[in-house]
C-alpha positions as CSV (number, residue, x, y, z in Angstrom):
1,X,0.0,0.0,0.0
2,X,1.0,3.5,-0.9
3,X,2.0,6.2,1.9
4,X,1.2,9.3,1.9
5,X,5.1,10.6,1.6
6,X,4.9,8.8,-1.9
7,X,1.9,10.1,-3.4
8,X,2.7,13.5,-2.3
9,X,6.2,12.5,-4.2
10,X,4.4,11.5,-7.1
11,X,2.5,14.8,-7.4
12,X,5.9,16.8,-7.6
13,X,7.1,14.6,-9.9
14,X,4.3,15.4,-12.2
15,X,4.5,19.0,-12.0
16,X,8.3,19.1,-12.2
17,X,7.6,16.9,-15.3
18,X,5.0,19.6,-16.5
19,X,7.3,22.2,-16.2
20,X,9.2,21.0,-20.0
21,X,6.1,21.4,-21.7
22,X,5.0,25.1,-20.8
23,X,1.6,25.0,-22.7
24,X,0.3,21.9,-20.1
25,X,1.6,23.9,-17.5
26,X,-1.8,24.4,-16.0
27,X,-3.4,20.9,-16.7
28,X,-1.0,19.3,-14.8
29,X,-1.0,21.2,-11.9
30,X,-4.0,19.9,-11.4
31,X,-3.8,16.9,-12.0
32,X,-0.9,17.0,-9.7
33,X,-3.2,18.6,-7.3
34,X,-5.8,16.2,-7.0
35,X,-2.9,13.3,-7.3
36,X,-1.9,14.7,-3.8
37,X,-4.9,14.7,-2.1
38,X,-5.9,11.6,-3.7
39,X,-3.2,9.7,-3.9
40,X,-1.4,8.2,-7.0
41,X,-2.6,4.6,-6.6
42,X,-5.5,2.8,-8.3
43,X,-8.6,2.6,-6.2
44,X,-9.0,-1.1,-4.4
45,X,-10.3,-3.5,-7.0
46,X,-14.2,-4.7,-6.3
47,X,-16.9,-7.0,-7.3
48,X,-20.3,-4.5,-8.1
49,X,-23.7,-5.8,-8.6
50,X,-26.6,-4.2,-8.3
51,X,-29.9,-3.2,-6.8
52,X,-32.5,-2.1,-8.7
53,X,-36.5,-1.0,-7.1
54,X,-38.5,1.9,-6.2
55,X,-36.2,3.9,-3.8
56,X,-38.5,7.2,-3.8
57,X,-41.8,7.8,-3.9
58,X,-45.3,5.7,-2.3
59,X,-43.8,2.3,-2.5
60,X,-40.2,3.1,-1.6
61,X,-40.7,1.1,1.3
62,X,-40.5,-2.1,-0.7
63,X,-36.8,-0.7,-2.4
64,X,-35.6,-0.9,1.4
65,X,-36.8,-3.8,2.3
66,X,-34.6,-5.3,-1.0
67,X,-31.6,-2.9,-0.4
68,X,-31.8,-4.1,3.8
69,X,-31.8,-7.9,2.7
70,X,-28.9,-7.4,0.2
71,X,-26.9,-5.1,2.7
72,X,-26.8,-8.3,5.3
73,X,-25.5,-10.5,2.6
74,X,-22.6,-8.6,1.2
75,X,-21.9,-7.5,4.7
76,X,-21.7,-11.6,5.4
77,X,-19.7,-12.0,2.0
78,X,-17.3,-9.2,2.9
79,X,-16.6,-10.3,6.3
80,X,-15.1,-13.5,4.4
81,X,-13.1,-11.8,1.8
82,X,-15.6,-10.9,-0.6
83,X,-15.9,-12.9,-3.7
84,X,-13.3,-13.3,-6.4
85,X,-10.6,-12.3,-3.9
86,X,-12.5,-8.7,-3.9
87,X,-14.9,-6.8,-2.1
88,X,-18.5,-6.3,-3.4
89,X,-19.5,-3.3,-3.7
90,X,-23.6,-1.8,-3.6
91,X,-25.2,-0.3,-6.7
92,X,-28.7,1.2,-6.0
93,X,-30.9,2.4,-8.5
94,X,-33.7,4.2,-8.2
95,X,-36.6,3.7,-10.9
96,X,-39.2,5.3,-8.7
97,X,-41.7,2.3,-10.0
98,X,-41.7,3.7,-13.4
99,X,-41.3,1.8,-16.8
100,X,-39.2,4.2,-18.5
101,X,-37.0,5.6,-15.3
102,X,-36.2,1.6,-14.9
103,X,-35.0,1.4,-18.5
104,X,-32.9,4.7,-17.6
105,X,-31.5,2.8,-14.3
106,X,-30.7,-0.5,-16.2
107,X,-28.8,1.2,-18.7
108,X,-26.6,3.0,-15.9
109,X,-26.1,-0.4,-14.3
110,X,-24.4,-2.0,-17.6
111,X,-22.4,1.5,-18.0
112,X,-21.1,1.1,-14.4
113,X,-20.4,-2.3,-15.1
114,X,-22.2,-4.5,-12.2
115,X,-21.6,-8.3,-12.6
116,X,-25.7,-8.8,-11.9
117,X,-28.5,-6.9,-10.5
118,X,-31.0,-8.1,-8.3
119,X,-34.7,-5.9,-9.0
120,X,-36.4,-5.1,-10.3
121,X,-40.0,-5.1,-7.7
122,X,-42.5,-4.2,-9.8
123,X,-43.1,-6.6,-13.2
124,X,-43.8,-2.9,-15.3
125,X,-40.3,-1.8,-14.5
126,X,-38.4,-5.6,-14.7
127,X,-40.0,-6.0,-18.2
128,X,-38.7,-3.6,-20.4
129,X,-35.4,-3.4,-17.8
130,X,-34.9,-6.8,-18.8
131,X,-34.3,-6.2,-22.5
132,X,-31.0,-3.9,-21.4
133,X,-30.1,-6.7,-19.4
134,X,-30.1,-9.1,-22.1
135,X,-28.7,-7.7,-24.6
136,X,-25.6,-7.0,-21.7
137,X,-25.8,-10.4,-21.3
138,X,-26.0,-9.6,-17.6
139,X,-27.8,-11.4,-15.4
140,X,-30.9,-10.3,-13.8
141,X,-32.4,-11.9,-10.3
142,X,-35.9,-10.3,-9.3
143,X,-37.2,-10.6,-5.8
144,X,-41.1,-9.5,-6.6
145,X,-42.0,-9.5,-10.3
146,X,-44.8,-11.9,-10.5
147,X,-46.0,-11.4,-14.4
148,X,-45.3,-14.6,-16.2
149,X,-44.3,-12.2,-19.1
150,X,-40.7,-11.8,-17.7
151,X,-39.6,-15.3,-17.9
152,X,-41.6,-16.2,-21.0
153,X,-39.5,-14.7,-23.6
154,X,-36.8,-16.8,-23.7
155,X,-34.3,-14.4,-22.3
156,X,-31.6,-16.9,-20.3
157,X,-30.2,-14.6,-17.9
158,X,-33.5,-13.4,-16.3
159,X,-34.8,-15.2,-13.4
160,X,-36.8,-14.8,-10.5
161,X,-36.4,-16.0,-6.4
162,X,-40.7,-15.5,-6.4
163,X,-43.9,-17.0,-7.8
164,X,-46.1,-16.0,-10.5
165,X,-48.9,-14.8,-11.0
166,X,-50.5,-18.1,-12.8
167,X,-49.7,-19.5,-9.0
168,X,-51.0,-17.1,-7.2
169,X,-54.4,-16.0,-9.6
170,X,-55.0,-19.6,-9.3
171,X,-54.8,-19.9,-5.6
172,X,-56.4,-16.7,-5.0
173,X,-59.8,-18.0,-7.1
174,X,-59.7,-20.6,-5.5
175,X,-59.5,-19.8,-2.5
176,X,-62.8,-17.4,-3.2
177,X,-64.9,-20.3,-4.4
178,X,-64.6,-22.8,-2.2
179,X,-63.1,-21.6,1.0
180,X,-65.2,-17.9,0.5
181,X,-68.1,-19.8,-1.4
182,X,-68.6,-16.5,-3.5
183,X,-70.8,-16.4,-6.0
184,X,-70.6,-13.0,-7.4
185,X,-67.1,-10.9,-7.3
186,X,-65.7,-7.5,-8.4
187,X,-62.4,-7.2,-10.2
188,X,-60.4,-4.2,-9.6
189,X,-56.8,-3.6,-10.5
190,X,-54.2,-0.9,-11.2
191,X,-54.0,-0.6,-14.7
192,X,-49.9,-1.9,-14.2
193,X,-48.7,-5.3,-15.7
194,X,-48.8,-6.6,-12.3
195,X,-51.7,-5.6,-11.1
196,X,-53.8,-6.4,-14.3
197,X,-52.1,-9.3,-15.2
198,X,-53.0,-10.7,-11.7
199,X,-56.6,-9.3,-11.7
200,X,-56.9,-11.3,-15.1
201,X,-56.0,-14.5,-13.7
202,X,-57.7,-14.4,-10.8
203,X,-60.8,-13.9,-13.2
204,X,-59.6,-16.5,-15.8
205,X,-59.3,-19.3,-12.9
206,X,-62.8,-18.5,-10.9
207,X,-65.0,-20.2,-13.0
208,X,-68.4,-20.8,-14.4
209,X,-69.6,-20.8,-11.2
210,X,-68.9,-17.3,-10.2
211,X,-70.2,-14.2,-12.0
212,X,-67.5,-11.2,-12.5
213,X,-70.4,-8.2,-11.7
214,X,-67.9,-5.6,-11.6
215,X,-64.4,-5.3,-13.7
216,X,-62.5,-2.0,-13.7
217,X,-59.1,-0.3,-13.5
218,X,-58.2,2.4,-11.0
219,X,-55.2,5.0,-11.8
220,X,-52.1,4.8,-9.4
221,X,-51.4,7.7,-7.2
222,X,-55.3,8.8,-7.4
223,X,-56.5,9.6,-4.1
224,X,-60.3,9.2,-4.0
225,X,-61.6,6.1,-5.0
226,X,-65.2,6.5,-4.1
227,X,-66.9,7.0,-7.1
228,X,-65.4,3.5,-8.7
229,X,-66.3,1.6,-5.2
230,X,-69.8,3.1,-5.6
231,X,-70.2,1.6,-8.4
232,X,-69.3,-1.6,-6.9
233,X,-71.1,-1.0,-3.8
234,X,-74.5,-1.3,-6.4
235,X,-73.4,-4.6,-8.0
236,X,-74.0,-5.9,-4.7
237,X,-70.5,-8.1,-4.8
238,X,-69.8,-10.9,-2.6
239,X,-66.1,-9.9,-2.6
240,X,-63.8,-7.8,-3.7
241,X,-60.8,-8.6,-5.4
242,X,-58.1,-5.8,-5.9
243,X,-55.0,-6.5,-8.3
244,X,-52.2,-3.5,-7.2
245,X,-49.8,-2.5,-4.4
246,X,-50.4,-1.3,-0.8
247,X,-50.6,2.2,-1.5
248,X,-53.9,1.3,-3.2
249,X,-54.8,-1.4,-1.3
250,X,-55.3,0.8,1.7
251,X,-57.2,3.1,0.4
252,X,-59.8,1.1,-1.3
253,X,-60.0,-1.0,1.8
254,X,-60.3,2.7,3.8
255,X,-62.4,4.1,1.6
256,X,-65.0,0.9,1.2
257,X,-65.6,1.5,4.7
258,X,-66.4,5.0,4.9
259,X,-69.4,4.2,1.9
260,X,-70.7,1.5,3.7
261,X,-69.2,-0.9,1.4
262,X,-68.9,-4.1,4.1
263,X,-68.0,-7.0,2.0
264,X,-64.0,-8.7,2.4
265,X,-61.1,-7.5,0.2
266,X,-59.0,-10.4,-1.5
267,X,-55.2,-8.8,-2.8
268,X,-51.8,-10.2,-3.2
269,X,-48.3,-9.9,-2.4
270,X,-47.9,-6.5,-3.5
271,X,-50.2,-5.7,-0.5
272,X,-48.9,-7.8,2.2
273,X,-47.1,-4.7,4.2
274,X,-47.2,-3.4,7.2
275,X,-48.0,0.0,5.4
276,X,-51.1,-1.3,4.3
277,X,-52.5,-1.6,7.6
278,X,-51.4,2.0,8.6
279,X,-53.2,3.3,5.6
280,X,-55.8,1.7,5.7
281,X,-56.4,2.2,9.0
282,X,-56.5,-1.4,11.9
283,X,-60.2,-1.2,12.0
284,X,-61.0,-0.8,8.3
285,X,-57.7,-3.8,7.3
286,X,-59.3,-6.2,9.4
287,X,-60.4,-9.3,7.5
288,X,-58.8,-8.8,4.6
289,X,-57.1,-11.4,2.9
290,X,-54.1,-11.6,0.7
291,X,-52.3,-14.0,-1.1
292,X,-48.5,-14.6,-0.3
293,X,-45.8,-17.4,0.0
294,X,-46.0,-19.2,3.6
295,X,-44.5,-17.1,6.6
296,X,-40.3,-17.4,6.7
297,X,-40.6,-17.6,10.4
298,X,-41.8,-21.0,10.4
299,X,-38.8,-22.2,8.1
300,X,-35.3,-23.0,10.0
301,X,-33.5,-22.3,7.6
302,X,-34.9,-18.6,7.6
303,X,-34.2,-18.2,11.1
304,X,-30.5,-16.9,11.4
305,X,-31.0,-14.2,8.4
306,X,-34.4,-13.1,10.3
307,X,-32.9,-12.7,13.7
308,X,-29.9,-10.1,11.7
309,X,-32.5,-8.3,10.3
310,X,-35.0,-7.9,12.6
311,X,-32.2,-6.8,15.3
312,X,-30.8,-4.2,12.7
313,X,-34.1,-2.7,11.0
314,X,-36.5,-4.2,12.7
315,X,-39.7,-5.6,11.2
316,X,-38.8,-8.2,8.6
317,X,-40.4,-6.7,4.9
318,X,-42.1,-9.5,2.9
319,X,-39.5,-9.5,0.2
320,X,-36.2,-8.5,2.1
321,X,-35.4,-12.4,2.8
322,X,-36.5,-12.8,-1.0
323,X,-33.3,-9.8,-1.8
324,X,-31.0,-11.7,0.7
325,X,-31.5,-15.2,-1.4
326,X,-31.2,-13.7,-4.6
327,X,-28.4,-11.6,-4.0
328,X,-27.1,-15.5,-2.4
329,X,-27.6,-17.2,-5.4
330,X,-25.9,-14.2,-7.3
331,X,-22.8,-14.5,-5.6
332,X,-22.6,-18.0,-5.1
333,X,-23.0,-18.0,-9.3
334,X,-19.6,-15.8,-9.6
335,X,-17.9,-17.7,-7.0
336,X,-18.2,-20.8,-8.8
337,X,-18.1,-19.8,-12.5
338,X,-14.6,-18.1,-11.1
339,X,-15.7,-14.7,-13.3
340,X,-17.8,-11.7,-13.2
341,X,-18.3,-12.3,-17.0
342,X,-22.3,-12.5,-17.8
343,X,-22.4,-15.7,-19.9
344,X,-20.4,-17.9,-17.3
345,X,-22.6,-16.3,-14.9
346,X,-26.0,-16.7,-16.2
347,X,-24.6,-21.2,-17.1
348,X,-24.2,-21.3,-13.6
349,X,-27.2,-19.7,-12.0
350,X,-29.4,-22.0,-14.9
351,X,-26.8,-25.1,-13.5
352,X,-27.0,-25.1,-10.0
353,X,-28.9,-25.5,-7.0
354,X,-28.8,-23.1,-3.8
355,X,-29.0,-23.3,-0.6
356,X,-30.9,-20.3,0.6
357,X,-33.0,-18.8,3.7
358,X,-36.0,-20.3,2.1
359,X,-34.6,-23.2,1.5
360,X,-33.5,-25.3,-1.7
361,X,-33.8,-23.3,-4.8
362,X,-33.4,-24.6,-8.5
363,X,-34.4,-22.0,-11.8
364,X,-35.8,-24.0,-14.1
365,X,-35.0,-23.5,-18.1
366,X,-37.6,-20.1,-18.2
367,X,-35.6,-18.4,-15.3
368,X,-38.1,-19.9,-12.7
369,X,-38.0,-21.4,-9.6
370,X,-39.2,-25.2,-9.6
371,X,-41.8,-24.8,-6.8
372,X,-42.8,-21.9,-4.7
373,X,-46.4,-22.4,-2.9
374,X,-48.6,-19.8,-2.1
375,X,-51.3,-19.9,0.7
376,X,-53.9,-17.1,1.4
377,X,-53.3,-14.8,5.0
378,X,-55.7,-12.6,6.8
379,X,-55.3,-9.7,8.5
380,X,-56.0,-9.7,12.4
381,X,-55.9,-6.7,15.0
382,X,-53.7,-4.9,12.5
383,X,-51.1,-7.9,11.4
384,X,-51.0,-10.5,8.8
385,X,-51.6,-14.5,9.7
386,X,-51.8,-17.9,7.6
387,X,-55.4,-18.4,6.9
388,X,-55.5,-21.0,4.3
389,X,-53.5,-23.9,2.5
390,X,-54.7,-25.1,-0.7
């Protein structure tokens, strides 16, 4: 390691150097300037990957959660000597749960040259963010993104550590007809490919039995939703089903309330948050129920990485121990391809299986995992429990 005695050296060297060539005079100075207070060697060598979510905004909650989980793993990684013989270094994007900022925060990612990137949360952002990715031929590892779109285009270096919404639309309909014995439902959703996509399922897999009264689309970041659960209020629904994320989720639930509109709420994983119940208040969140994988706690292997987090931010977030897998398997990939280049990479994440905090886990040929259940939870004096198992 350099002193400080020789980069100071190594400064004056350069300017003495400048001094034969009058008219760079002044452009070395500086560079001799900064060479002194910076120091003349090369910056320590390190392994970057990334994190890609919504950072800002109403759902930024759920980009902490992911950048919490993968902040105990590389602190675990880097405690052993990194990977590679290097440290890994943290690369968070922020694409504010927009389509087109995502694109803008994939394409910084392959310009700053991380070895993978574990995001995107919601399916509209992973989508078109996964084209960059592909054709960088750098692999892709999403925590959240449910749409079966994103592993259905034959792009090998995209994968996912969650379910899909073909699962969980199936489970969720399911669980309405025979568990819920409803025989007439609304449909609402977001207008996003997640939240669509799922509402569509969940209608595709209900049945003949069960008469869709209502379907409709609400915009994100609106505000008032009474007029549309009016509307629903007069179809005299059974149910209602709501394809979206919490910021939504709670307000519909909040807002059904105050109109008199009594009948359960049915979401999904995107809803499954703490915030949820603080927007939609405990009172007006009770009985709702939401589809999600089965609880972590319960799974030994989960237990150590809960216990970190819990201690060091407190409540776990539904996807945080899905960010501290991925980011796992990620590293895990490098280690034993014995490169950071994408190809190797990518063979090795499609050849191997993992040992994770949610146990074994094995991507099939589309980029999915072979088996993920999902079981429907309720929500009871302002928390979420297991309800039902298909």
């Amino acid at each position: 390691m350099r002193g400080k005695s020789e980069d100071r050296k190594c400064g004056i060297r350069l300017m003495k150097e400048a001094a034969a060539f009058p008219g760079a005079v002044f452009f070395l100075a500086l560079s001799a300037f900064a060479l002194l207070t910076t120091g003349c060697a090369k910056k320590e060598e390190v392994v970057k990957v990334g994190v890609a979510a919504q950072m800002t905004g109403a759902e930024a909650k759920m980009g902490s959660d992911f950048k919490n989980g993968i902040g105990i793993a590389v602190e675990e990684w880097n405690s052993k000597g990194g990977v590679l013989g290097k440290k890994i270094e943290v690369i968070v994007g922020d694409d504010q749960a927009d389509p087109k900022q995502a694109v803008s925060v994939a394409n910084r990612m392959v310009n700053d040259g991380v070895a993978g990137v574990i995001g995107h949360f919601n399916s509209s952002c992973s989508i078109p963010a996964s084209d960059v990715y592909n054709r960088a031929n750098l692999p892709m590892i999403t925590p959240a993104s449910t749409n079966p779109l994103l592993t259905g285009r034959g792009y090998g270096g995209v994968f996912r550590v969650c379910g899909t919404d073909e699962q969980q639309g199936k489970v969720a309909a399911d669980f309405a007809r025979t568990r819920l014995n409803v025989r007439k439902v609304a449909v609402l959703h977001d207008k996003t490919t997640y939240g669509q996509g799922f509402a569509d399922l969940f209608r595709k897999n209900l049945g003949a039995g069960v008469e869709v009264v209502y379907y409709g689309g609400i915009t994100k970041g609106d505000k008032d939703f009474k007029p549309v659960l009016t509307a629903v209020r007069e179809k005299h629904p059974d149910l209602v089903f709501f394809g979206g994320i919490y910021p939504e989720t709670g307000l519909l639930v909040k807002q059904a309330r105050e109109i008199n509109l009594a009948v359960p709420f049915l979401s999904g994983d995107g809803s499954i948050d703490p915030k949820f119940v603080e927007i939609a208040g405990e009172k007006a969140a009770e009985g709702t129920y939401l589809t999600f994988s089965p609880d972590p706690h319960a799974i030994p292997s989960a237990k150590a990485f809960i216990e970190k987090y819990t201690a060091k931010y407190g409540e776990l977030g539904p996807y945080s121990i899905y960010a501290y897998d991925a980011i796992n398997i990620l590293l895990a990939a490098i280690k034993e391809a014995g490169t950071t280049e994408g190809k190797a990479v990518i063979g090795k994440l499609h050849s191997m299986e993992f040992s994770g905090a949610l146990g074994k886990i094995r991507f099939t040929e589309r980029g999915d995992v072979s088996q993920l259940p999902y079981v429907v939870w309720v929500t009871r004096n302002g928390r979420f429990e297991e309800y039902w198992k298909p």
